[in-house]
N, C-alpha and C positions, 0 to 999 in steps of 0.2 A: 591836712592833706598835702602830699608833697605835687608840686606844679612845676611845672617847664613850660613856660611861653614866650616866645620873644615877638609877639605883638596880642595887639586884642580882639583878634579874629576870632577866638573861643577862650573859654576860661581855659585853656590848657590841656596838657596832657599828666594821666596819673597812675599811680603801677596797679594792675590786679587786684592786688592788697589793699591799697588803698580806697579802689571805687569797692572792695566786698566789705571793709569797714564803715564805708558809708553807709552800703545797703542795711547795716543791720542797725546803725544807730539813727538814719533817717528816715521815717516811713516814706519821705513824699519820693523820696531817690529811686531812679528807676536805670535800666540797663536794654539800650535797645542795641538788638544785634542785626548791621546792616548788611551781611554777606547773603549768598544767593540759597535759594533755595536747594539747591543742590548740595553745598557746605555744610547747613543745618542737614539735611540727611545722611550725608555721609562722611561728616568730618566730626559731629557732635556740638551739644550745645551747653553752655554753662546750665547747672542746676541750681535755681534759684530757691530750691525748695525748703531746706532750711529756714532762710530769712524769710520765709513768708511769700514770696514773691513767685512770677514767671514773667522768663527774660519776653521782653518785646522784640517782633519778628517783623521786620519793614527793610525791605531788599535797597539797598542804594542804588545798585544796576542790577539787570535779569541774566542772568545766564541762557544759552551759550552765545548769547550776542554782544552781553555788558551794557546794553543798552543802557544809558540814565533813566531810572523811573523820575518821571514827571510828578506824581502826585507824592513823593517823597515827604516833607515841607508840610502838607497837608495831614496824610497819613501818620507821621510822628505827634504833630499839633493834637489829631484828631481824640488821640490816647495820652496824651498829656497835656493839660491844659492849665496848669500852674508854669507861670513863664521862671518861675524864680526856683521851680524845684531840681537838685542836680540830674540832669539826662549824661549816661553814661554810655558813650558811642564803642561799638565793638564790632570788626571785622577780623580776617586771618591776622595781621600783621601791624597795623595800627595806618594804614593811608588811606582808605574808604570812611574808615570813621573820622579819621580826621577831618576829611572835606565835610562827612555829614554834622558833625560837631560846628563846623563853620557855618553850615547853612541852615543850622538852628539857631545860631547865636545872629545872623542877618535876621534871621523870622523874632528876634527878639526875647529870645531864650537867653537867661544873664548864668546858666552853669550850666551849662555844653561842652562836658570833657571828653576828652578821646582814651580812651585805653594802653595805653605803650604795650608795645609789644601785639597787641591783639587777642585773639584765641589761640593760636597754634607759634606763636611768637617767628621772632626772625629765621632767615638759613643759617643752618654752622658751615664748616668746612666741606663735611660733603654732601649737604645742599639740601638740610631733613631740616623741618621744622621739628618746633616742640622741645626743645633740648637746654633749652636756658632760658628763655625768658618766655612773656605772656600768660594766658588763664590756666593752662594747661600745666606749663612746668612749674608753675607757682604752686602748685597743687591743690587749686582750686575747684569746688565741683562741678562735676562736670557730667552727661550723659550721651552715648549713643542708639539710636532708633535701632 
């Protein structure tokens, strides 16, 4: 698995590819996606259904406030409780997962990676996601409600 980290605040960051390679050769490997409810309904959500799986759904902040959820920490713990299994963090763009990747790996999580890129990946030039990087342009699967 390719990694980027320049400290040991989380195991890293890793591409699409990589954490959907994980999924299907790990069972314990799981994909939680921290963005708000409102994202998951109308932006879509990775399909995990191949692998066997369904992505886990634990908001980092609530929309339209951003509010930090409190029980975050808790809530991830709660559905995973193998500290050594890879938890794979996923928001729009890769900064929300990153902090929640961070604050699994405080709660003692040793694979808490972040997603590069996110769901819907970085802005291009005129300011649209989805166009080069992340779950999305990867061509990974994906489903809308």
């Amino acid at each position: 698995m390719s990694q980027s980290n320049s400290s040991a605040a989380y195991a890293g960051d890793v591409s699409p590819a990589d954490a959907w390679g994980t999924l299907g050769s790990d069972p314990a490997a799981q994909v939680i996606d921290v963005r708000t409810t409102a994202e998951w309904n109308f932006v879509g959500l990775p399909d995990l259904s191949s692998a066997n799986r369904e992505v886990q759904l634990v908001e980092w902040q609530s929309f339209p406030t951003m509010t930090p959820n409190p029980d975050f920490v808790a809530q991830v713990s709660a559905a995973n409780t193998d500290k050594n299994a890879p938890l794979f963090f996923l928001c729009r763009s890769g900064a929300r997962s990153r902090a929640a990747a961070i604050a699994m790996t405080r709660a003692g999580y040793t694979r808490a990676y972040n997603i590069a890129g996110g769901f819907e990946g970085d802005l291009n030039a005129e300011r649209h996601r989805g166009h080069h990087n992340g779950w999305k342009a990867s061509g990974l699967p994906w489903r809308q409600s």
